[in-house]
C-alpha positions in Angstrom: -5.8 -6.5 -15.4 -8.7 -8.2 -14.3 -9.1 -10.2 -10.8 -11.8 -12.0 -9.2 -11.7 -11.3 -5.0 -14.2 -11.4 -2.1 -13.7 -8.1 -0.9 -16.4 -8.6 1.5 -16.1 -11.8 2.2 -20.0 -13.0 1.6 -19.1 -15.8 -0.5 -19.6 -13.8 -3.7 -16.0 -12.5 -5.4 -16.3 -8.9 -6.6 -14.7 -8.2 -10.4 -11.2 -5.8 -10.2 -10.7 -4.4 -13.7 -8.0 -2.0 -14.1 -6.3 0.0 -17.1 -3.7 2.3 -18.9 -4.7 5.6 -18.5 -0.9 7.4 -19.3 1.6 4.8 -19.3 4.1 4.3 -16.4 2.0 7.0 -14.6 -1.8 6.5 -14.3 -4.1 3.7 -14.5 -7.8 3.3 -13.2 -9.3 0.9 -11.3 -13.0 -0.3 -11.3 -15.3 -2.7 -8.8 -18.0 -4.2 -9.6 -20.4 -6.3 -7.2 -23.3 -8.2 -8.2 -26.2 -7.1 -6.2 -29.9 -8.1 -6.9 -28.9 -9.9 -10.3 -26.9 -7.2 -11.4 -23.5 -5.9 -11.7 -23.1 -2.8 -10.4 -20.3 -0.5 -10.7 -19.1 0.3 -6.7 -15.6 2.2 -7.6 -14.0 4.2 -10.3 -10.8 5.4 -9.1 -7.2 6.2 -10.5 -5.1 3.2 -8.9 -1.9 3.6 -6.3 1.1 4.8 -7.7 4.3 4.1 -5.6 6.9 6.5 -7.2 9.1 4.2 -8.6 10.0 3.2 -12.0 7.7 0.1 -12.6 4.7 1.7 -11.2 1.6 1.8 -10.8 0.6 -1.2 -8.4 -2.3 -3.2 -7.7 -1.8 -3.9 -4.1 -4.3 -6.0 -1.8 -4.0 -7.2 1.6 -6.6 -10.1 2.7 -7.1 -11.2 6.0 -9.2 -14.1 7.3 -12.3 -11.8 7.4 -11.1 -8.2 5.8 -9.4 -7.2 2.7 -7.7 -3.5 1.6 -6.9 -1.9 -1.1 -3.9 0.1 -1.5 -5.1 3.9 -3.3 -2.7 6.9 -3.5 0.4 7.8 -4.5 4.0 8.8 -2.8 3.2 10.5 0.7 -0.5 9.7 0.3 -2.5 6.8 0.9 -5.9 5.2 1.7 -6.3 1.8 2.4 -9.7 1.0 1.2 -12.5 -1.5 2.1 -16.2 -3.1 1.3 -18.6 -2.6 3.5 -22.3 -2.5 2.6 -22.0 -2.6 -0.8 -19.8 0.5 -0.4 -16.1 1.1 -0.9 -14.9 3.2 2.2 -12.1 4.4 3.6 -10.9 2.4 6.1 -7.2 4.3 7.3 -5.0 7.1 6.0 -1.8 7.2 5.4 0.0 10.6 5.0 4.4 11.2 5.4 4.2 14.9 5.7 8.0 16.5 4.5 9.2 19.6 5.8 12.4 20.7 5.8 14.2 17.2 6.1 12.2 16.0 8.6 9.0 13.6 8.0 6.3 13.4 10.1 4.1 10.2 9.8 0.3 10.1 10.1 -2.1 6.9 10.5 -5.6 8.7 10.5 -4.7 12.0 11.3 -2.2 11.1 14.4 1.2 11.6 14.4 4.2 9.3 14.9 7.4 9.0 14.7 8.9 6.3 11.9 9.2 3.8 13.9 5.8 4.1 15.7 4.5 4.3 12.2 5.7 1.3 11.5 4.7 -0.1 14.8 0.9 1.2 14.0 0.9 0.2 10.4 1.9 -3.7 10.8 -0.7 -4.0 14.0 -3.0 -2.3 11.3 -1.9 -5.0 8.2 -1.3 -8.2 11.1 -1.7 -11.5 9.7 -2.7 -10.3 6.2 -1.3 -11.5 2.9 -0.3 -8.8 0.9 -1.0 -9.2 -3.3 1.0 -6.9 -5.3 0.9 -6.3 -9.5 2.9 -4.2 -11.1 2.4 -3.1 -14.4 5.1 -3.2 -17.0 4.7 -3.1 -20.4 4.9 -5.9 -22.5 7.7 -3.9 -24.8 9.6 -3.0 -21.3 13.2 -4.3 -20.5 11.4 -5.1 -16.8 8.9 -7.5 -19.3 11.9 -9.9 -19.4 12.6 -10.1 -15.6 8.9 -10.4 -15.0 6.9 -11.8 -18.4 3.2 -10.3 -18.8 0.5 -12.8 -18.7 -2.3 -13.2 -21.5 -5.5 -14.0 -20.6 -7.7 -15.6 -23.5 -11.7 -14.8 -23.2 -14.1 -17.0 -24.9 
């Protein structure tokens, strides 16, 4: 997959490239910026793996002047962010099981599920959330949702 997207919103889109590693499990992710003439590599990064049986996902959320990307998988996640020419971490995201019972954490602070929730959509508030899922073009998923080809010249 390869997407073009102002992740910093200065006018200039940043290249997302991202690619089978182990099918249906891992896939990484790359950013490059132009800076000073030049594209430079700003992340390398195994992409965000939900859990479920299409996985992984490519998952952005874009605001009017921020945009996140979704890293991490099951219990653990990071939503990540340009800034500087740097991709930072920008909140954590952590369900911590034990024994039955889940504890939720938004940077380090514990809530309940539903102040979780409560945190997390103040957090994401008025931003459009992008999601691609990868599915092979030989999967029975392929038929629900056909792959698209992209033709370079």
């Amino acid at each position: 997959m390869v997407k073009l997207i102002d992740l910093d919103f200065d006018g200039t889109d940043e290249l997302f490239c991202s690619w089978t590693v182990t099918q249906y499990a891992r896939y990484m992710n790359e950013i490059y910026q132009w800076q000073n003439g030049t594209a430079v590599r700003i992340l390398q990064e195994t992409g965000a793996n939900r859990g479920t049986s299409v996985q992984p996902v490519a998952i952005f959320y874009v605001g009017e002047d921020k945009a996140y990307i979704l890293y991490g998988h099951e219990y653990r996640y990071e939503y990540k962010s340009l800034v500087d020419g740097e991709m930072v971490t920008a909140a954590t995201l952590v369900a911590d099981v034990e024994g039955g019972d889940i504890t939720f954490y938004f940077n380090q602070v514990p809530y309940s599920q539903d102040e979780f929730q409560e945190v997390l959509n103040a957090f994401l508030k008025d931003m459009e959330c992008l999601q691609y899922s990868y599915i092979p073009v030989d999967s029975p998923l392929a038929q629900e949702f056909p792959p698209v080809s992209i033709e370079m010249i």
